[in-house]
N, C-alpha and C positions, 0 to 999 in steps of 0.2 A: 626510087623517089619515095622517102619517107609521108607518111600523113597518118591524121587519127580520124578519126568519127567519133564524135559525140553525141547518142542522141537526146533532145531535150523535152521531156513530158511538159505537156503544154495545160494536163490537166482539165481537158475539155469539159465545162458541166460540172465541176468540183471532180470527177473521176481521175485515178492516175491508170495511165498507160491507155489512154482511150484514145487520142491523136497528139501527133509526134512532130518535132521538125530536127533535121540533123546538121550539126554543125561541122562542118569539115575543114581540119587546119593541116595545112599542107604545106611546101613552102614559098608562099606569096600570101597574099591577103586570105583571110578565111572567109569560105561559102558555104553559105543559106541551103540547104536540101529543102522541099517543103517551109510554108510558112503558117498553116497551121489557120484557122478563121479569123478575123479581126475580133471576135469577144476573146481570144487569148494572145490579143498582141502585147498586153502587160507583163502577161506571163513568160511569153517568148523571149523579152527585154530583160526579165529578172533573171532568165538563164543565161544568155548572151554574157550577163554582167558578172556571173560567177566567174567568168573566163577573159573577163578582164576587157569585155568587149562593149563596146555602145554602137549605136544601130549605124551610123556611118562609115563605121569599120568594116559592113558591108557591103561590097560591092557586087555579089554577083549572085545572084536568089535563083537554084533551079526548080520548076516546077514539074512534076512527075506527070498531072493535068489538072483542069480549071474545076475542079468540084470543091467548093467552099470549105470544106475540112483540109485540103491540102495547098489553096491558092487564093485564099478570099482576102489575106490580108495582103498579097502579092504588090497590087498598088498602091498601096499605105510604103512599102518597100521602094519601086520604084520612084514614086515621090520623094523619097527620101534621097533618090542619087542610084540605087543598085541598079544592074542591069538586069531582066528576069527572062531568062531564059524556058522558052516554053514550049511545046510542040505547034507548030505551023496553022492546026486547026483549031487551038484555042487561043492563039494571040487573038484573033479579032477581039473574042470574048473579053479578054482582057483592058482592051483598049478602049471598047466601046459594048460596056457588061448590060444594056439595057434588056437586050432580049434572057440572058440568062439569070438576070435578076429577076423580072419578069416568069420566068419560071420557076425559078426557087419560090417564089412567094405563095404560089398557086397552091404547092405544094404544102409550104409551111406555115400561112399564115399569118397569126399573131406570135406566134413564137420565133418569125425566122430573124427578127432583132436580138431578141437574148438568146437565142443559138449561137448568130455567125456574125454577128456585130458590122461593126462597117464594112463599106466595100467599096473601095475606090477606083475610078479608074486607070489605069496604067498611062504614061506619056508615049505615047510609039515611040520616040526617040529611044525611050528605055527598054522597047521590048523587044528580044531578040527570038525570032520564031523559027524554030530546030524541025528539019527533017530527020527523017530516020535514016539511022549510021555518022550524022553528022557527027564530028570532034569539035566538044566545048572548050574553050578553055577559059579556065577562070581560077583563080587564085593561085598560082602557076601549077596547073595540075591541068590533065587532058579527059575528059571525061567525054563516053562516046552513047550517044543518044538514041533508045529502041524505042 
């Protein structure tokens, strides 16, 4: 089974190669690897669009885990329609981000808006919560989850 990888600098901060999301086209729909913080969901869209894509075209968004550089724009995503596939212990996060938003802020502040921009919450219907060894599938490709 053929597929490519793509991955797309999201240009975090104005920096290139600082955080990433990877596009994977396989042969069914293409999927989301990562989605990188909501201050780079513009950017995300402008790379998607090199490849002929608009954010609907997405249907299936995996998340590696819920730390805002890799998943913060995740519900911006599932709102959208994708399904966001994520490890078991951070769907809640996703679904219902107050306590982890809540902590991020502790953290960061007044900067944690121009960091990691919105953050929405995920619909449970949209979110599908992965144990370990499970088989993804999404965009007809099998992708197995550690």
């Amino acid at each position: 089974m053929a597929f490519e990888i793509h991955p797309l600098d999201l240009r975090f901060q104005n920096f290139p190669e600082a955080i990433a999301a990877f596009l994977v086209i396989g042969p069914g729909a293409p999927v989301l690897i990562e989605t990188g913080p909501g201050s780079t969901l513009a950017t995300l869209q402008a790379g998607l669009a090199k490849f002929g894509l608009k954010p609907t075209d997405i249907r299936d968004v995996l998340i590696t885990h819920i730390h805002l550089d890799h998943g913060g724009a995740a519900g911006w995503w599932a709102q959208q329609g994708a399904r966001v596939h994520v490890h078991a212990v951070g769907a809640p996060h996703l679904i219902e981000p107050s306590r982890l938003l809540a902590s991020a802020q502790r953290i960061y502040g007044e900067t944690m808006q121009p960091l990691w921009g919105e953050y929405l919450a995920s619909p449970a219907e949209r979110v599908h919560a992965v144990h370990d060894g499970e088989v993804i599938e999404a965009g007809g490709l099998k992708i197995t989850a550690f």
